[in-house]
C-alpha positions in Angstrom: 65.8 38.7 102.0 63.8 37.1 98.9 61.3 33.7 99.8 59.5 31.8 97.1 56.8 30.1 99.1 55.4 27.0 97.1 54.6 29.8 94.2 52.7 28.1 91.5 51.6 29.8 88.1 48.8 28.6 86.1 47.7 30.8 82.9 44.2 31.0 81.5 44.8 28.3 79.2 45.2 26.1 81.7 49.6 26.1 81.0 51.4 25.5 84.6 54.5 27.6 83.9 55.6 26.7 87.5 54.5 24.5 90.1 55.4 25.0 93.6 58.7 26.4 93.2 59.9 26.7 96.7 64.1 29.0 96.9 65.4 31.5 99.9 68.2 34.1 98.8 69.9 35.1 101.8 71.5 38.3 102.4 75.1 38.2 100.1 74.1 35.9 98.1 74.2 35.8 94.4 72.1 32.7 93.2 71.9 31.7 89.7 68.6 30.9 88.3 69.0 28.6 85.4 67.4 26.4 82.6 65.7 25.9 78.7 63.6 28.4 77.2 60.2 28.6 78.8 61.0 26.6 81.9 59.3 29.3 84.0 62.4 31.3 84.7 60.8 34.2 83.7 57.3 33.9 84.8 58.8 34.0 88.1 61.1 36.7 88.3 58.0 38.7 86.6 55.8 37.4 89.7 58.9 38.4 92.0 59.1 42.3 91.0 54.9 42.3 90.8 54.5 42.8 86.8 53.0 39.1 87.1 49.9 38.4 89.2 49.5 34.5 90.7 47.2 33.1 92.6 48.8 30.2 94.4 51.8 30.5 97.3 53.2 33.3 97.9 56.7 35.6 97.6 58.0 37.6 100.4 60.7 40.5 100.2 62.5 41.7 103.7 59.8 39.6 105.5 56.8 41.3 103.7 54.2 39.6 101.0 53.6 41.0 97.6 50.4 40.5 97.6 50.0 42.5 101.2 52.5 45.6 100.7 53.6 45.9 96.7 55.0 49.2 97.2 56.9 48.5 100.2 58.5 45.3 98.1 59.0 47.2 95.1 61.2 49.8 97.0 63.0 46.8 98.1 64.4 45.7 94.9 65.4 46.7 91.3 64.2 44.9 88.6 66.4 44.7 85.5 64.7 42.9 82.4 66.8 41.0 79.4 64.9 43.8 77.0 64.8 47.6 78.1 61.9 49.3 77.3 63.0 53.1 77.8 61.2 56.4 77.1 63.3 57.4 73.7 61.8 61.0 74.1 64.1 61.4 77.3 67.6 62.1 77.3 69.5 59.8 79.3 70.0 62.0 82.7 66.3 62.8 82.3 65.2 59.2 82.6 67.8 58.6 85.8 65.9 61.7 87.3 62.5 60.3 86.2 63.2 57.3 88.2 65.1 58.8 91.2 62.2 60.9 91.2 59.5 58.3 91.7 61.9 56.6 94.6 62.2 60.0 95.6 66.0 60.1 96.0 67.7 63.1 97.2 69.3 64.9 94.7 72.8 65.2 96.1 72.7 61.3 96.9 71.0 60.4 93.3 73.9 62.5 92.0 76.7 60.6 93.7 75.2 57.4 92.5 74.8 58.3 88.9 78.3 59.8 88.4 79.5 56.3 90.1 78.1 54.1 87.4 77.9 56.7 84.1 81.5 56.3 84.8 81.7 52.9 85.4 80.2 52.0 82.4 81.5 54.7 80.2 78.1 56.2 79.7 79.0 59.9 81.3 79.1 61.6 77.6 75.9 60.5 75.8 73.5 61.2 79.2 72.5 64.3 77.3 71.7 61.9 74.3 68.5 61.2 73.6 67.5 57.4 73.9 66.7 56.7 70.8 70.1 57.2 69.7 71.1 54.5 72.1 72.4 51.0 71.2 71.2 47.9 72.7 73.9 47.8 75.0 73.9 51.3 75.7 70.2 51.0 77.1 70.8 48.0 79.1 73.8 49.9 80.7 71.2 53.1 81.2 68.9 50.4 82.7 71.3 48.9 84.9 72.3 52.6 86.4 68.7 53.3 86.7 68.1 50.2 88.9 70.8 51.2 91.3 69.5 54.6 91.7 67.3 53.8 94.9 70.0 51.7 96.8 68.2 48.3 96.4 68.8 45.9 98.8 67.8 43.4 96.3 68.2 42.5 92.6 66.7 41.0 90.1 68.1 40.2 86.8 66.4 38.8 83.3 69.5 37.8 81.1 71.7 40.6 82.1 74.6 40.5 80.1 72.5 40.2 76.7 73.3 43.1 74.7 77.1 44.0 76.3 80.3 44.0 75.1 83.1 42.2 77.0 84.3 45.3 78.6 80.7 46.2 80.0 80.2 42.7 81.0 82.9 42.4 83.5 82.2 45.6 84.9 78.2 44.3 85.6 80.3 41.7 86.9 82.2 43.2 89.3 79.2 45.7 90.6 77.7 42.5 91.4 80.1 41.5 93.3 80.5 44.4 95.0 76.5 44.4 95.7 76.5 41.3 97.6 79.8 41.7 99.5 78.2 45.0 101.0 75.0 42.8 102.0 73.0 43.1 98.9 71.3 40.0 97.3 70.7 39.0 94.0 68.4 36.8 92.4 69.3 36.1 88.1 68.7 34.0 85.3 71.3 33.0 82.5 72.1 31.2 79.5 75.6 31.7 79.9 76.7 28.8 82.5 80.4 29.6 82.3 79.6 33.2 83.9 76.7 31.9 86.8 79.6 29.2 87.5 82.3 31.6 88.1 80.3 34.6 89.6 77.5 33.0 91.9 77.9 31.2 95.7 74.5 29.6 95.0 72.1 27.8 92.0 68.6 26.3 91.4 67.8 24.6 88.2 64.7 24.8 86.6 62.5 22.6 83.9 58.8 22.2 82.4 58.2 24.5 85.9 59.5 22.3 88.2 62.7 22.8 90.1 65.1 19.7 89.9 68.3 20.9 91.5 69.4 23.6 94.3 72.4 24.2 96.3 75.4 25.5 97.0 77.2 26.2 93.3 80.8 24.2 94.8 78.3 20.8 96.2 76.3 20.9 92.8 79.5 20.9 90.5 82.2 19.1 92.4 84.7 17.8 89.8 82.4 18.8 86.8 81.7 22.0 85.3 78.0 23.8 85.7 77.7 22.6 81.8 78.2 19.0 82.2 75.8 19.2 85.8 72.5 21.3 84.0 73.1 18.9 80.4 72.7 16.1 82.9 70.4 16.9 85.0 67.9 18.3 82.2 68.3 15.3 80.1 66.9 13.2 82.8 65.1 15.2 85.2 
């Protein structure tokens, strides 16, 4: 569903942020993307949903490049960054419609799927709200519904649990679950070890923008916990 072909990213001044970073997500998999601040986590989930231009290797989505068919990759997926940045002049509902209107989503099916998740994360009553009167969390749950909208096959996830209270969190959890079981994929990143151990099938660990572990998330931990595997690793790698 989702290839990183030896992707490399080199800025202007000259700063490698990844180096031929080479990971497959298969269809029901939810694989973990992990490691220190600025170890090129982001800088390739931006080159992933096409925010972030590169030069060298290449990314393909449902067997098509980026670089050859954006559009057709961007209706692929849903992108879900660690900070929303929302149009607070729109109610709620307005921005769900904005979107479903740009993936041009029927309005009896874009209506099913909103209900589903407003109610799933207790968001049903402030959709008439403006979004400036939003909270953090309350945006990244608008977010989250807004990324679903389109029925991605695909998703990718910047820190998603930044911002949510417990009660919000599991249900994120469990809609992820729920994603890949029904052949979904999804690709994340995380500080939070103890939740990418319990919730993903599969990891790759990431540092200075080289990757120096992937696998299956049982073979990589074994008789230690995700913690004790990534301090290891990272200290040596």
């Amino acid at each position: 569903m989702l290839e990183i072909k030896q992707f490399s990213k080199v800025y202007r001044n000259g700063k490698r942020a990844v180096n031929d970073l080479n990971l497959t997500i298969e269809e029901g998999d939810l694989f973990a993307f992990i490691g220190h601040n600025g170890a090129g986590k982001t800088t390739t989930i931006k080159a992933i949903v096409g925010i972030l231009d590169f030069e060298e290797g290449d990314i393909i989505i449902q067997g098509t490049s980026v670089k050859k068919d954006p559009i057709f990759c961007k209706k692929q997926l849903a992108y879900i960054p660690d900070n929303p940045d929302l149009y607070d002049n729109l109610t709620g509902i307005q921005y769900l419609n904005l979107i479903a209107d740009i993936y041009e989503v029927p309005k009896a099916q874009r209506a099913e799927i909103i209900t589903k998740y407003a109610n799933l994360f207790e968001l049903t009553l402030e959709l008439n709200n403006f979004i400036s009167s939003y909270s953090h969390g309350m945006k990244q749950k608008l977010v989250i519904i807004s990324a679903m909208v389109h029925s991605p096959k695909i998703l990718v996830l910047d820190e998603p649990f930044v911002g949510l209270d417990p009660r919000a969190a599991f249900s994120v959890k469990q809609m992820m679950k729920e994603f890949c079981a029904s052949g979904g994929a999804i690709f994340f990143s995380t500080h939070i070890l103890e939740v990418a151990e319990k919730l993903c099938n599969k990891i790759a660990i990431i540092k200075n923008g080289e990757l120096i572990a992937m696998g299956n998330m049982d073979d990589m931990t074994k008789d230690a916990s995700l913690e004790d595997v990534f301090l290891e690793l990272t200290e040596h790698a």
